[in-house]
N, C-alpha and C positions, 0 to 999 in steps of 0.2 A: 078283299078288305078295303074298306072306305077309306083313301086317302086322309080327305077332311077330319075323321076317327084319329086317326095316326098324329097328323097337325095339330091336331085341340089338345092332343094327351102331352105332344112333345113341349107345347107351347106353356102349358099351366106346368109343368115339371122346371120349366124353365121361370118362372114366375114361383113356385115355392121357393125354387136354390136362392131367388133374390130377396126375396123375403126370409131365406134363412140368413142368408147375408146381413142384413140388416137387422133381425132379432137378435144375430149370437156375434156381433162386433163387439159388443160390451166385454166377450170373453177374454179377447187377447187385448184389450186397451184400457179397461175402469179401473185399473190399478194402477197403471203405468198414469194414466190421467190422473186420478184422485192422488198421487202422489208429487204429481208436474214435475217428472221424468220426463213428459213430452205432452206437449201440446194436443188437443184434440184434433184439431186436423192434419198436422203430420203423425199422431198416433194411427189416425184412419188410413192416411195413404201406406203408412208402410204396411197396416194391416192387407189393406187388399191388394198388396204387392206379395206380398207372403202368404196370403190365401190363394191366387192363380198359382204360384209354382209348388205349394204344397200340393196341388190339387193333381200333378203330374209323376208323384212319388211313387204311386203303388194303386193296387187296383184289386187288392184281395176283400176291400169292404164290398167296392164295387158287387166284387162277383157276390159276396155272403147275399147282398140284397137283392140282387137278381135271381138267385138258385136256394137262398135256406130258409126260405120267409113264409112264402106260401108256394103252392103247386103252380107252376104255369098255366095260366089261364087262356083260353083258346079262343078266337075268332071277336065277334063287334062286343062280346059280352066279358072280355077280357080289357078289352080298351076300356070298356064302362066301369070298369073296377078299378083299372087304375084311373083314370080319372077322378073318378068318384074318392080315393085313396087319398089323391092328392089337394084334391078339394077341402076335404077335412083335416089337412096336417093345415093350407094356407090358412084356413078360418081360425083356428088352435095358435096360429102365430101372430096373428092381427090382434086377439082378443087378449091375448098376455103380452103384446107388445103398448098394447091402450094401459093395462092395467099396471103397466113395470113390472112384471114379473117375469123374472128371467128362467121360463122353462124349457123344455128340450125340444127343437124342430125335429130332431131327428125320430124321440118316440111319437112323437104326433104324427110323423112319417109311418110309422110301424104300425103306430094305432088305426092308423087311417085304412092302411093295407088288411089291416086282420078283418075290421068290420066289413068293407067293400068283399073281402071274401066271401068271409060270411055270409052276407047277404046276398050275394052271388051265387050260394051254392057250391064255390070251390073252397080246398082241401084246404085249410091252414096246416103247418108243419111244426106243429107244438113244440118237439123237440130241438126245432131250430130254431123258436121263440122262447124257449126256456132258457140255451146255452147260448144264444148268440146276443138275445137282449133282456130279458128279467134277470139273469145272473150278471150281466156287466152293469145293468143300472143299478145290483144291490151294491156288488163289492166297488165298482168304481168310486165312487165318491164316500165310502168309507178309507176305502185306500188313499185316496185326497186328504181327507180330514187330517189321518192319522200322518199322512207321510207332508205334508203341509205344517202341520204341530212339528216332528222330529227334524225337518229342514231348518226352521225359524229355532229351535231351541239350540241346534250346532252355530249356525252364526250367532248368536247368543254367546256363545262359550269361545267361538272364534277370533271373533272381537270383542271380548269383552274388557281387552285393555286398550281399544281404541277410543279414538277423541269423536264424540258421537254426532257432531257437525262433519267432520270430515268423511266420517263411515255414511253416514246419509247421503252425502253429495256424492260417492264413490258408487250405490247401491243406485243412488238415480243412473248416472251413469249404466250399471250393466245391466238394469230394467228394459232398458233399447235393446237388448240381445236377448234377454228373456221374453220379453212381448212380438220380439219376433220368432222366436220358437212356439211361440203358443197359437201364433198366429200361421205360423207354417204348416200344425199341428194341426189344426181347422181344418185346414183347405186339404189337408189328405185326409182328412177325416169325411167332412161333410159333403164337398165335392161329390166324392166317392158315390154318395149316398142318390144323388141323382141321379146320375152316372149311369146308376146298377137299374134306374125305373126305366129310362127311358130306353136303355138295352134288352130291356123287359118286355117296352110298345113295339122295338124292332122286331124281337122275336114272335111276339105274336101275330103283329102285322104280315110275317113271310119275309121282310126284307130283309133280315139276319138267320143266321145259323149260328149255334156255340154263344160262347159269353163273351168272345173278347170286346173292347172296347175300340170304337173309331176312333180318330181320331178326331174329327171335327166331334165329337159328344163330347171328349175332354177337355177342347178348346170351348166350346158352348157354356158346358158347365161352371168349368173354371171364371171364366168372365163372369158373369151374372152372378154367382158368388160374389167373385169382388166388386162388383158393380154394387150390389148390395150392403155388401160391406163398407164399403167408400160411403154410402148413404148416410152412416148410422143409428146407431140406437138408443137414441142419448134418453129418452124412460126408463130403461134397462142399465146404463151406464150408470144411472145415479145409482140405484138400487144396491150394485154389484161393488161400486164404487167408496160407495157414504154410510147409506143407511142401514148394511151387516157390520162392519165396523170402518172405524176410522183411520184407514191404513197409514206406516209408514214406508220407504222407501226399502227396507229391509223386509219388512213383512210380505212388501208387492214381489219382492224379485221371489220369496220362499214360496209360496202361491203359484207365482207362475211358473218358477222351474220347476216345482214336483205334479206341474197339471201336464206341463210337455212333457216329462218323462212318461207319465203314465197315457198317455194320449199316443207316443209311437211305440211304449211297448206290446199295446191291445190291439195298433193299427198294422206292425209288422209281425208280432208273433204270434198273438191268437186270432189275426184277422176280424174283429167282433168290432161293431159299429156300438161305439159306446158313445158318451154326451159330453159333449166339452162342457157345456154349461152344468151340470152334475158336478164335472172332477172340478171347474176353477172354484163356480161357489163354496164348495166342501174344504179345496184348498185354504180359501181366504178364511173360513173360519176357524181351522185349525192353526194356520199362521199366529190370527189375531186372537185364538185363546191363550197364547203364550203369553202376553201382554198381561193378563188375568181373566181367568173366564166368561166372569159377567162384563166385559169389554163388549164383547160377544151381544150383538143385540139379539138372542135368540128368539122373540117372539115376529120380528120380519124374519129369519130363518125359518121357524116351524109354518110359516105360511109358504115361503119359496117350498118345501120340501113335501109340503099338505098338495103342492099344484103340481111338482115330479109326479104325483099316485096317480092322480088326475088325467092327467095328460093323455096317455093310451086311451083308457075308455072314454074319455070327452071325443076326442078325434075319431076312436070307432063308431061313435054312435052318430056324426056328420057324416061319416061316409057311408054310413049304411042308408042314411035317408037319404044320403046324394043318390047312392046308387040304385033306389028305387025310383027317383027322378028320372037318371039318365037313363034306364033300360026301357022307359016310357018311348026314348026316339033312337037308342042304338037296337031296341030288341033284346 
């Protein structure tokens, strides 16, 4: 196996995670910002302090995206797939990062995997593409919405004989523990998600056996995430932030703590590589429909949620043309 092969696939894997970094920062900070709970850029650093060490919590996405995705693909024409894979997730990131649209690196990662298969000629595993991501991107962010509404409507009722300056200033306050749970929540999330490709180029390459994870891939990964993140995504921020509704400091913490919950319950229990950026946006509007529905700016929602569909076959259908490029010089 060509060295050089193995280097270009590790390298652009390493250059998506940065690029996811910097697409889905908005996830754990546009609340906590839009509300000035914290500052833009100590929102960012603690972000990408809490994305490195989430990134070290677990490794069962890892494995899903290396072993439930598609079939192990073998020799120069397996590199070319994933390449070609990753290719079209970066391109899908840049292009909704221009437009402020805060959609999913991670299905543009999947997307990108299924086409380069495809196109490849190897086996996608439908049934690990139904249960591990068409089913978490339906219910996730329905379960956001919903458990995002019932959070914000109990502090509602919690304090509702409180003095609503003093409850504000208290909710900015524990926004800094919520944004770093959501940011924690990231980095074992999405991490992961590289983690599992480049364990993937090992495998193919010959220089690994089995799934486990090195440890220099965890440290790689992890950094460059945060690096990314430290970057930000301030097109994205506003979006996340302003333009679905008007957050306040109550509403940001309801958002954010029922997007962490649901982010380690999929990331420890069912293992299933789901989207942060799905559960926060979903969160934030269920939050902000308690206020009153039409709060809710749904026609910038039904556009964010028009580019969730999108997302997979836009990315497949880059890395299928990639991958007809690169088999042009891998064979």
């Amino acid at each position: 196996m060509d060295m050089a092969a193995l280097i270009a696939v590790v390298g652009v894997a390493f250059f998506f995670t940065y690029t996811n970094g910097f697409h889905d920062s908005a996830n754990a900070i546009a609340t906590s910002v839009s509300t000035r709970a914290l500052t833009p850029r100590a929102a960012l650093a603690m972000a990408a302090v809490m994305n490195l060490a989430g990134a070290f919590l677990g490794s069962g996405v890892a494995h899903t995206v290396s072993k439930g995705i598609i079939e192990t693909p073998t020799g120069d024409r397996g590199m070319a797939i994933l390449f070609a894979a990753l290719v079209g997730a970066i391109a899908w990131n840049l292009v909704t990062w221009y437009f402020g649209l805060p959609s999913s690196s991670s299905h543009a990662l999947f997307g990108g995997m299924v086409g380069a298969a495809l196109a490849g000629g190897v086996d996608v595993i439908w049934s690990g593409v139904l249960d591990k991501i068409i089913i978490p991107m339906i219910v996730s962010p329905v379960v956001g919405l919903v458990g995002g509404f019932l959070v914000m409507l109990a502090i509602l009722w919690i304090f509702r004989r409180a003095n609503p300056h003093k409850a504000k200033r208290n909710f900015r306050v524990a926004q800094t523990a919520s944004a770093a749970a959501m940011a924690l929540a990231h980095g074992l999330q999405d991490a992961q998600k590289t983690m599992g490709i480049v364990v993937l180029a090992l495998t193919i390459s010959g220089h690994q056996s089995g799934n486990g994870i090195p440890v220099w891939v965890k440290i790689s990964c992890a950094a460059m995430l945060s690096l990314g993140t430290y970057a930000g995504g301030w097109r994205i921020m506003r979006t996340l932030g302003r333009k679905i509704i008007e957050l306040d400091p109550p509403q940001g913490f309801a958002a954010e703590a029922t997007s962490a919950t649901v982010m380690y319950i999929t990331s420890f229990v069912f293992k299933a590589p789901i989207s942060t950026t799905h559960v926060i946006t979903a969160a934030i509007m269920g939050a902000g429909a308690t206020k009153r529905v039409r709060a809710v700016r749904w026609g910038v929602a039904k556009n964010i949620v028009l580019g969730w569909f999108i997302t997979m076959p836009a990315a497949a259908i880059v890395a299928a043309l990639m991958y007809w490029f690169v088999h042009l010089f891998w064979g």
